[in-house]
N, C-alpha and C positions, 0 to 999 in steps of 0.2 A: 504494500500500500504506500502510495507516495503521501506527503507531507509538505503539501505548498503552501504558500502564503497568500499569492495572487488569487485571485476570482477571475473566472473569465468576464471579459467585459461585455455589458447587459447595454446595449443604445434601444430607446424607442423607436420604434418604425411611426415614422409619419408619412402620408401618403400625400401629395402635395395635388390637389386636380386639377384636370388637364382644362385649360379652358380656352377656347377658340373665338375668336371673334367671329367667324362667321355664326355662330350660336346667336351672340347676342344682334349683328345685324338681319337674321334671320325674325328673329323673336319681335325686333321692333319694326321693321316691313311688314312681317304679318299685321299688327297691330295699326300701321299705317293706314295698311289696304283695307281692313278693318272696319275705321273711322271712315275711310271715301266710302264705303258700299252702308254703310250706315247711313253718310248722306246721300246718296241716291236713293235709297228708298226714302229718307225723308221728301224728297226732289219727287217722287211719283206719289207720295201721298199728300203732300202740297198740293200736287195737281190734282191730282181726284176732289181732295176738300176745293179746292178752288171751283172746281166744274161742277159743286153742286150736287154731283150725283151719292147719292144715300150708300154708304159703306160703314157698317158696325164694328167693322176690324179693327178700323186706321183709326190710329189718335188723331187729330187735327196738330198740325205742326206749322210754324212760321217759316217763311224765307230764312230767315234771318238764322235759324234752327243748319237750314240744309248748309246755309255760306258758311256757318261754324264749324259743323263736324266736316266740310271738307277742305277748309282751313286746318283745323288740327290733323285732320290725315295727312293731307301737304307738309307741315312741318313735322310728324312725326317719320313721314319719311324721307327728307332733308336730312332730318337728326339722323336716319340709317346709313344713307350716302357716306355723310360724315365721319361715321365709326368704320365703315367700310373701307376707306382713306386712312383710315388712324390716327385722326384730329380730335380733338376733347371737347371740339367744339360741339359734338353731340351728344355732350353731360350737358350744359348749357342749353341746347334745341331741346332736348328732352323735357327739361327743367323749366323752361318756357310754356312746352305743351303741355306740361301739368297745371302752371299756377295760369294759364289762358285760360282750361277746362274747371277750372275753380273757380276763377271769377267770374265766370259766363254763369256757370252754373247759380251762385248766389245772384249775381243781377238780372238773372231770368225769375229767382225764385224755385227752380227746381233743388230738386235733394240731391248734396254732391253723392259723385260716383265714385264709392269707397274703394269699387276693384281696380279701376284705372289707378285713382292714387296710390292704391298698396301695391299694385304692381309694378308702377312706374317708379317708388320708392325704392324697393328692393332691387330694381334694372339700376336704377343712380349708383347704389351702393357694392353692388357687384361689380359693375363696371369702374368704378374708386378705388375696390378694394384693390383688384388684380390689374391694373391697372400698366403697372410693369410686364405683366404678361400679356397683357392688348398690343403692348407697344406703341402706346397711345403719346402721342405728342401734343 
């Protein structure tokens, strides 16, 4: 029986994950594309309320409804573009599309949209955190 003094040495395994920017430009395009098809149907039920014609489905919605949600699709996928490029400038478009969709929301009077904010939260913060592995400039 041997008689040593050392231990062999014990390191934690950390697993570091992998993270791709196309993930996250992927994730906010969808999101984009999203918001425009949101307003287009806002844009064809606009019309239908416009024209009159009796439809129990459709909420009644403003111009002003369809110019916004494809306003914020527009710049949420600006903000892809940009992370695409590996500019930080789409922490900043991002951060915009959120507090646009919050101010709208309150000066319309509708109830903010907790999933957009928590998600667009958690997209800010991921993309912050690994930020070195984006290779974001």
């Amino acid at each position: 029986m041997q008689h040593t003094t050392t231990q062999p040495r014990i390191a934690a395994i950390t697993h570091q994950p992998v993270v791709k920017r196309s993930t996250f430009v992927i994730a906010l395009a969808a999101f984009g594309v999203a918001s425009i098809l949101a307003g287009l149907t806002n844009f064809i039920s606009t019309s239908i309320w416009l024209s009159k014609n009796p439809t129990p489905g459709l909420v009644p919605t403003s111009q002003i409804d369809v110019a916004f949600e494809i306003t914020l699709g527009a710049l949420i996928i600006t903000s892809s573009a940009a992370l695409a490029q590996g500019r930080m400038l789409a922490i900043w478009l991002y951060g915009a599309s959120l507090l646009l969709d919050i101010f709208f929301n309150l000066a319309m009077g509708y109830p903010l949209n907790y999933l957009f904010i928590g998600f667009g939260v958690l997209m800010i913060w991921q993309i912050t955190k690994y930020r070195e592995n984006l290779r974001l400039a």
